[in-house]
Backbone as XML, in Angstrom:
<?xml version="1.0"?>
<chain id="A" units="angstrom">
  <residue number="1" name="UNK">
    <atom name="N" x="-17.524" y="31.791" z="-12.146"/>
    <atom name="CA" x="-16.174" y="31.910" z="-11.633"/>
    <atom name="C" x="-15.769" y="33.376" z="-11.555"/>
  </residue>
  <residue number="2" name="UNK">
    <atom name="N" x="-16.344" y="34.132" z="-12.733"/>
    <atom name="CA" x="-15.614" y="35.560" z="-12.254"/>
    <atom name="C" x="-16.525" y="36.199" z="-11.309"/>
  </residue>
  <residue number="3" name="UNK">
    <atom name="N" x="-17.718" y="35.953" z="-10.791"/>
    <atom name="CA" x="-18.502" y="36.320" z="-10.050"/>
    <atom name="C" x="-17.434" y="36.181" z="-8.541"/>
  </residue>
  <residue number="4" name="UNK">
    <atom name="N" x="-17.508" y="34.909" z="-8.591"/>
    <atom name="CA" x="-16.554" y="34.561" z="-7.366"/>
    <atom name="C" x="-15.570" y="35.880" z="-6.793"/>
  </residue>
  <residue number="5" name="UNK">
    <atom name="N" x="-14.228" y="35.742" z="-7.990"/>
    <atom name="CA" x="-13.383" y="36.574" z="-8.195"/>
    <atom name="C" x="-13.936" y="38.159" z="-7.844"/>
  </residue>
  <residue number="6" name="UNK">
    <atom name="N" x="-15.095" y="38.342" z="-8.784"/>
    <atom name="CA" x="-15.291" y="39.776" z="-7.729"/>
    <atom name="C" x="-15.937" y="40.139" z="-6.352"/>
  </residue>
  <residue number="7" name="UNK">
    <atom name="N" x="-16.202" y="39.200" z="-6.422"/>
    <atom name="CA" x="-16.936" y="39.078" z="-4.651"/>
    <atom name="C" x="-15.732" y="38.922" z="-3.632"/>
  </residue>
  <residue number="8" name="UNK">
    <atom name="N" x="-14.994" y="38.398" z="-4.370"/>
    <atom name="CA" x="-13.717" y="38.185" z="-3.151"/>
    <atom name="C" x="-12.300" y="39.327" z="-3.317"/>
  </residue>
  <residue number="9" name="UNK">
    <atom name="N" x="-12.414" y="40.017" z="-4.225"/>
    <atom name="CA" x="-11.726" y="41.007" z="-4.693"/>
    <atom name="C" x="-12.233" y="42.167" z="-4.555"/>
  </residue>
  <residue number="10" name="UNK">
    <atom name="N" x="-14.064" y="42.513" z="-4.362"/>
    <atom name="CA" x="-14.197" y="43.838" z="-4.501"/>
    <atom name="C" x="-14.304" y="44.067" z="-2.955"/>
  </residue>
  <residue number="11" name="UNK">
    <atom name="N" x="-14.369" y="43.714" z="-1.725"/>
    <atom name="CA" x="-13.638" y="44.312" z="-0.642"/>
    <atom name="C" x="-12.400" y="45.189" z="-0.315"/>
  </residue>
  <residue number="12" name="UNK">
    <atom name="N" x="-11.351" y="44.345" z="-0.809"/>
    <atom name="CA" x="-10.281" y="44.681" z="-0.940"/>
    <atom name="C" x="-9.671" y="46.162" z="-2.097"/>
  </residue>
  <residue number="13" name="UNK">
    <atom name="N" x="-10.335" y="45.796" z="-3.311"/>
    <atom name="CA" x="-10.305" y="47.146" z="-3.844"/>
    <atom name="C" x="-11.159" y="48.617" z="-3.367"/>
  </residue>
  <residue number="14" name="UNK">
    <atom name="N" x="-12.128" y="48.415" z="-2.832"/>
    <atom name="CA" x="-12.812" y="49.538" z="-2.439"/>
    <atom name="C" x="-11.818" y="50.141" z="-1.107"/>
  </residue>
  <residue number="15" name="UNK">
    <atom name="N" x="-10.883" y="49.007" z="-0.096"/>
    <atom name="CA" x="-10.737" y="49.701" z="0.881"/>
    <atom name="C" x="-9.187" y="50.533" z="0.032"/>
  </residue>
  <residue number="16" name="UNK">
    <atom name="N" x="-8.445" y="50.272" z="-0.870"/>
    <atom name="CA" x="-7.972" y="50.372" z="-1.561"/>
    <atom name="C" x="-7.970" y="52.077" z="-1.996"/>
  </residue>
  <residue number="17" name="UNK">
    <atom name="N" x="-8.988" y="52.237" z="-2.729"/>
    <atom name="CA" x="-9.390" y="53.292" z="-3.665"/>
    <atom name="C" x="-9.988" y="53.850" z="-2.547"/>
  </residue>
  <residue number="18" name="UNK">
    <atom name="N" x="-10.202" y="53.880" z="-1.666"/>
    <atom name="CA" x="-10.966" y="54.834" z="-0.030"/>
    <atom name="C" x="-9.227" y="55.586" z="0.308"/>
  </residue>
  <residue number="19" name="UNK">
    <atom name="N" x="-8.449" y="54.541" z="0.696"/>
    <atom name="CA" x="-7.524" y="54.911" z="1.162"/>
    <atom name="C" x="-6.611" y="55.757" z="0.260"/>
  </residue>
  <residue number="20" name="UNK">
    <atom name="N" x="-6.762" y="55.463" z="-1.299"/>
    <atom name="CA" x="-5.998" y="56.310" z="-2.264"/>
    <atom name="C" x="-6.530" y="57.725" z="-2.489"/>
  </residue>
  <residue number="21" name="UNK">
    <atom name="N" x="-7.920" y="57.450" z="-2.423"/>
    <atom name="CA" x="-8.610" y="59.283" z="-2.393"/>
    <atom name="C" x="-8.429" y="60.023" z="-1.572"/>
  </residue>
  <residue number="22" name="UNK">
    <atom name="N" x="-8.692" y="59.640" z="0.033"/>
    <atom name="CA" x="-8.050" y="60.349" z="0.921"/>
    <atom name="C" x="-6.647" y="60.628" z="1.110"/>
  </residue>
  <residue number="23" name="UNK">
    <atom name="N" x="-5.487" y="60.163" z="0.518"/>
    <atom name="CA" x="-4.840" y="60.418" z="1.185"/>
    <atom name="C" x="-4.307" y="61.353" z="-0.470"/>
  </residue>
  <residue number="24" name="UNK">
    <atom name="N" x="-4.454" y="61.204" z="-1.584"/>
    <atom name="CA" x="-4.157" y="61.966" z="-2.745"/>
    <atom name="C" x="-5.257" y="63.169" z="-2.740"/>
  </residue>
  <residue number="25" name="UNK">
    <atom name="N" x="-6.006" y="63.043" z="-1.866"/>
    <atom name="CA" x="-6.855" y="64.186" z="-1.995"/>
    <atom name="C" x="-6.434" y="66.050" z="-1.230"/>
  </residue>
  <residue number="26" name="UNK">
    <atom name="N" x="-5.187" y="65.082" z="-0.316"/>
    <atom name="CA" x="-4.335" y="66.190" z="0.630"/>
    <atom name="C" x="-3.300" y="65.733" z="0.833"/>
  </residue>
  <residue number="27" name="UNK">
    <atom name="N" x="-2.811" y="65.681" z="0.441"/>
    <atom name="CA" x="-0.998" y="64.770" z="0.944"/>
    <atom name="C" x="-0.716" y="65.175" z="1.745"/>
  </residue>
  <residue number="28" name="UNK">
    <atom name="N" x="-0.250" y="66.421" z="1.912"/>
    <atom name="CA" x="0.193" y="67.412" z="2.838"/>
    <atom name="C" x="-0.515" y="66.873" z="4.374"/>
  </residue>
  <residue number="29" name="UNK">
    <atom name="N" x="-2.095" y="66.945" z="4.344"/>
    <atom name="CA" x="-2.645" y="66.607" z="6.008"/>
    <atom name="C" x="-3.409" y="65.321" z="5.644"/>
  </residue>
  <residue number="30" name="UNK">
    <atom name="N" x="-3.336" y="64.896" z="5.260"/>
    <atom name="CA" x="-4.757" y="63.351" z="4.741"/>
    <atom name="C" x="-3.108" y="62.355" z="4.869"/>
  </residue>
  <residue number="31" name="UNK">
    <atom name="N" x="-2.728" y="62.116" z="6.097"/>
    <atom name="CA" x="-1.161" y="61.286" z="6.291"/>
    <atom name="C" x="-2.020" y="60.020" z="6.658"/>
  </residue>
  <residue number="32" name="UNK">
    <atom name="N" x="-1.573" y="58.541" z="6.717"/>
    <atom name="CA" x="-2.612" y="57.790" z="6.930"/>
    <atom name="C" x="-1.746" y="57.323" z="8.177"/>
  </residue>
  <residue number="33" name="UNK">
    <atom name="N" x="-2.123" y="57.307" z="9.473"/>
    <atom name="CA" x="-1.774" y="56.255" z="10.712"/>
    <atom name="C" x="-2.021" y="55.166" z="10.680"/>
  </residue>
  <residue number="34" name="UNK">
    <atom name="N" x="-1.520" y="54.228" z="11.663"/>
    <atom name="CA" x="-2.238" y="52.930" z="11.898"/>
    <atom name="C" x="-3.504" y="52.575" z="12.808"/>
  </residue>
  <residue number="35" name="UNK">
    <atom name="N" x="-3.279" y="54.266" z="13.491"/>
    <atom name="CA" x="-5.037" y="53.974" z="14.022"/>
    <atom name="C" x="-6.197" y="54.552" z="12.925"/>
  </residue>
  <residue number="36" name="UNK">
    <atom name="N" x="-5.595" y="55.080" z="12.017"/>
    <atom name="CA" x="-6.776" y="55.159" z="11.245"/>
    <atom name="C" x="-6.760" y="54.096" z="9.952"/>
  </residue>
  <residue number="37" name="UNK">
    <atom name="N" x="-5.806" y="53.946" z="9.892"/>
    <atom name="CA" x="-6.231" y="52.151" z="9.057"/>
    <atom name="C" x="-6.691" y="51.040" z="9.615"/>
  </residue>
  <residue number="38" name="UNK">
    <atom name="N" x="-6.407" y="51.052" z="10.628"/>
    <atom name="CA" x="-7.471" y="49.356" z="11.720"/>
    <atom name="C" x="-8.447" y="50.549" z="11.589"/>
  </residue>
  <residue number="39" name="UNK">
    <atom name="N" x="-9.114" y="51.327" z="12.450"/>
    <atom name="CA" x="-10.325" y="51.915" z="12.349"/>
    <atom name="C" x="-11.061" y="51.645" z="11.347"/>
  </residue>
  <residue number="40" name="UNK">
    <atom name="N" x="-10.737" y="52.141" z="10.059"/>
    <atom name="CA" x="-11.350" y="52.199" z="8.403"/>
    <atom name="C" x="-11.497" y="50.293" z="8.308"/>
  </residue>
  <residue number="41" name="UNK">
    <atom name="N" x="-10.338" y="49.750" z="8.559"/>
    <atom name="CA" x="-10.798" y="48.051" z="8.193"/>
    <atom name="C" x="-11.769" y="47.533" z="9.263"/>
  </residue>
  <residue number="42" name="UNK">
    <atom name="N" x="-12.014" y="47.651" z="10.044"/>
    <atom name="CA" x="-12.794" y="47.729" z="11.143"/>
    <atom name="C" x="-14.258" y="47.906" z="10.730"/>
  </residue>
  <residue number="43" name="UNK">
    <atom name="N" x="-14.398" y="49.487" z="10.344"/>
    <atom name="CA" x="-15.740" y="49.572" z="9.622"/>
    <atom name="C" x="-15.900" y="48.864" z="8.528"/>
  </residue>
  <residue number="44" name="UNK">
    <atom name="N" x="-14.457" y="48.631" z="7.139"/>
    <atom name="CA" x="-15.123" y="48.563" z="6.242"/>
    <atom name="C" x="-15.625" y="46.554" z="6.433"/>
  </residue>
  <residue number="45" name="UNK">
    <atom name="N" x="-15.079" y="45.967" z="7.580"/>
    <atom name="CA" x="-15.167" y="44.972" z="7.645"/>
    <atom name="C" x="-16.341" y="44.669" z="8.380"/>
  </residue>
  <residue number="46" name="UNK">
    <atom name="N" x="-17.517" y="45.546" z="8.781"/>
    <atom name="CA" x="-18.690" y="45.427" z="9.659"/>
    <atom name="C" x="-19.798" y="46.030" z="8.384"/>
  </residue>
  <residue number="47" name="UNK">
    <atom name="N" x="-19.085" y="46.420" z="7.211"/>
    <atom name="CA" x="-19.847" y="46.854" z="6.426"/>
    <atom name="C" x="-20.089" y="45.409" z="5.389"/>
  </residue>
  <residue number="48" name="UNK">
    <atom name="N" x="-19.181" y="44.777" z="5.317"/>
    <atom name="CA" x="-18.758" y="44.055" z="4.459"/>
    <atom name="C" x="-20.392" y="43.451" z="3.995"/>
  </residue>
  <residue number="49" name="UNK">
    <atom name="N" x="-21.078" y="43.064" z="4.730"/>
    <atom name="CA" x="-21.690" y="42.242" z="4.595"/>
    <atom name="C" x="-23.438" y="42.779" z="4.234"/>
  </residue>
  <residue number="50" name="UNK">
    <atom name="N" x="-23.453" y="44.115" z="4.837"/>
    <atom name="CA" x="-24.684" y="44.548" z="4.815"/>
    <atom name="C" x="-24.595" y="45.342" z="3.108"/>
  </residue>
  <residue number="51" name="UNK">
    <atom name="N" x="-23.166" y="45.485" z="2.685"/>
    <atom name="CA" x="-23.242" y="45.711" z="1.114"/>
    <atom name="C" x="-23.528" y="44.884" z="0.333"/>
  </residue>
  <residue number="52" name="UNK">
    <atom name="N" x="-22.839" y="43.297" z="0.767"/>
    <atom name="CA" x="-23.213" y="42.262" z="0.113"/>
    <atom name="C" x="-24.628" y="42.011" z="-0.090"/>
  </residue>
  <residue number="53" name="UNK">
    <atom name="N" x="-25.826" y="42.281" z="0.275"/>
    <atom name="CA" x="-26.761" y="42.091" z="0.586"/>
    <atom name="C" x="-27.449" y="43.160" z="-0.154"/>
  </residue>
  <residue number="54" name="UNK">
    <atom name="N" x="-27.236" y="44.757" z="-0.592"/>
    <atom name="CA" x="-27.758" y="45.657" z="-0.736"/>
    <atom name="C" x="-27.912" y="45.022" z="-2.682"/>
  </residue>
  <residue number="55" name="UNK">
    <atom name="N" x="-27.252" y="44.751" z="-3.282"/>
    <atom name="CA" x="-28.263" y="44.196" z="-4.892"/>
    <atom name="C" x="-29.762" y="43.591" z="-4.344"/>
  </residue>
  <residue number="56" name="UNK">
    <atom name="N" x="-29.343" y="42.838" z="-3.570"/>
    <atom name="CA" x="-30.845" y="41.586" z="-3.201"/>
    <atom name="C" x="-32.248" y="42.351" z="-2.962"/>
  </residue>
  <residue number="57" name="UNK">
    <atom name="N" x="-31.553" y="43.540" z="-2.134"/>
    <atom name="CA" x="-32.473" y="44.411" z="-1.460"/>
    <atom name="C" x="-33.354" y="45.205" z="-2.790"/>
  </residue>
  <residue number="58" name="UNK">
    <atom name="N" x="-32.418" y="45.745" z="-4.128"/>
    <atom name="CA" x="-33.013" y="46.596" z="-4.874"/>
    <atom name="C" x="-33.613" y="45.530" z="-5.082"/>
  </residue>
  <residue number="59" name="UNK">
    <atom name="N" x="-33.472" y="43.922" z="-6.134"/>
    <atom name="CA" x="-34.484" y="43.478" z="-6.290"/>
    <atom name="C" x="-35.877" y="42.974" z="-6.112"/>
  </residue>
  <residue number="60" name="UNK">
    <atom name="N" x="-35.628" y="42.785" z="-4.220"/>
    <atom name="CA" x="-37.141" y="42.527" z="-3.487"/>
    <atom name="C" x="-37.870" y="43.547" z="-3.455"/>
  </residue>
  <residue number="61" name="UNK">
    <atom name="N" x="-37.103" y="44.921" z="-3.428"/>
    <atom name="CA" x="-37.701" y="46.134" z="-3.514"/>
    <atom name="C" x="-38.852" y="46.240" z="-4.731"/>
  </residue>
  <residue number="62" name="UNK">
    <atom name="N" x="-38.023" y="46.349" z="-5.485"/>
    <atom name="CA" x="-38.435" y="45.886" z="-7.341"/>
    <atom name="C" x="-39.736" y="44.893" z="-7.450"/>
  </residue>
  <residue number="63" name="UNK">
    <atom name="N" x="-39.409" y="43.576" z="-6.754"/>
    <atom name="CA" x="-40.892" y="42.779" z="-7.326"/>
    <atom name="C" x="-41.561" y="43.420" z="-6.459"/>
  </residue>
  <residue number="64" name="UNK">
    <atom name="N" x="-41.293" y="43.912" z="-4.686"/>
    <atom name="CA" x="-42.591" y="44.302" z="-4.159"/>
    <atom name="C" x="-43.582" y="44.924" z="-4.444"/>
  </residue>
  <residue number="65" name="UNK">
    <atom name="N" x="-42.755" y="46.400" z="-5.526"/>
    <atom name="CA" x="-43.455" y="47.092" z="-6.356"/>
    <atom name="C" x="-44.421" y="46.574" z="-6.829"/>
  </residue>
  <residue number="66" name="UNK">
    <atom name="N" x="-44.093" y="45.593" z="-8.104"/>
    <atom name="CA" x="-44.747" y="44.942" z="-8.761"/>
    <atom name="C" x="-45.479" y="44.223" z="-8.435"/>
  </residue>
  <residue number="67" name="UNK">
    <atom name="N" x="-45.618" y="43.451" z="-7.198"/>
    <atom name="CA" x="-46.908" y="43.019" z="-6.742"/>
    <atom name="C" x="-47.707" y="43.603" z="-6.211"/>
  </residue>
  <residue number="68" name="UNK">
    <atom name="N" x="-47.346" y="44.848" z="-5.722"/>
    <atom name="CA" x="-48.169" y="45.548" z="-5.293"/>
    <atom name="C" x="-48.963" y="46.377" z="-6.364"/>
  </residue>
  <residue number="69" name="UNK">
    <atom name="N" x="-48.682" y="46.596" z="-7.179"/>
    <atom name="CA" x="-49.485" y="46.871" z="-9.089"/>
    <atom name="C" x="-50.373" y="46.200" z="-9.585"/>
  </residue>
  <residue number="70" name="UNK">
    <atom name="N" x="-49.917" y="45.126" z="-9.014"/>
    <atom name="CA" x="-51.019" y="43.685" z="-9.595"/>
    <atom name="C" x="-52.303" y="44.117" z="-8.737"/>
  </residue>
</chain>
């Protein structure tokens, strides 16, 4: 269940903490528009999925190693 919870929550916080660094990183010129927030959800929503996927990847990586040792 909390697996769930972060799978469905850590989208949302990353675009979150993207948008809080940039824009605390310069207040002054880092102003956020609405074309650069659809833009950023845009990517981070075409990303969404090829991150989801990137744990799986270290592990096939991982046994390939290892069979390839054998």
């Amino acid at each position: 269940m909390t697996e769930t919870l972060v799978y469905s929550l850590a989208p949302s916080l990353v675009t979150v903490a993207c948008f809080s660094t940039y824009v605390l990183s310069d207040p002054a010129n880092n102003l956020l528009t609405t074309e650069k927030v659809f833009a950023c959800m845009a990517i981070f929503n075409i990303l969404r999925l090829p991150m989801f996927f990137l744990p799986r990847l270290f592990m096939e990586t991982a046994r390939l190693f290892v069979s390839i040792r054998r």
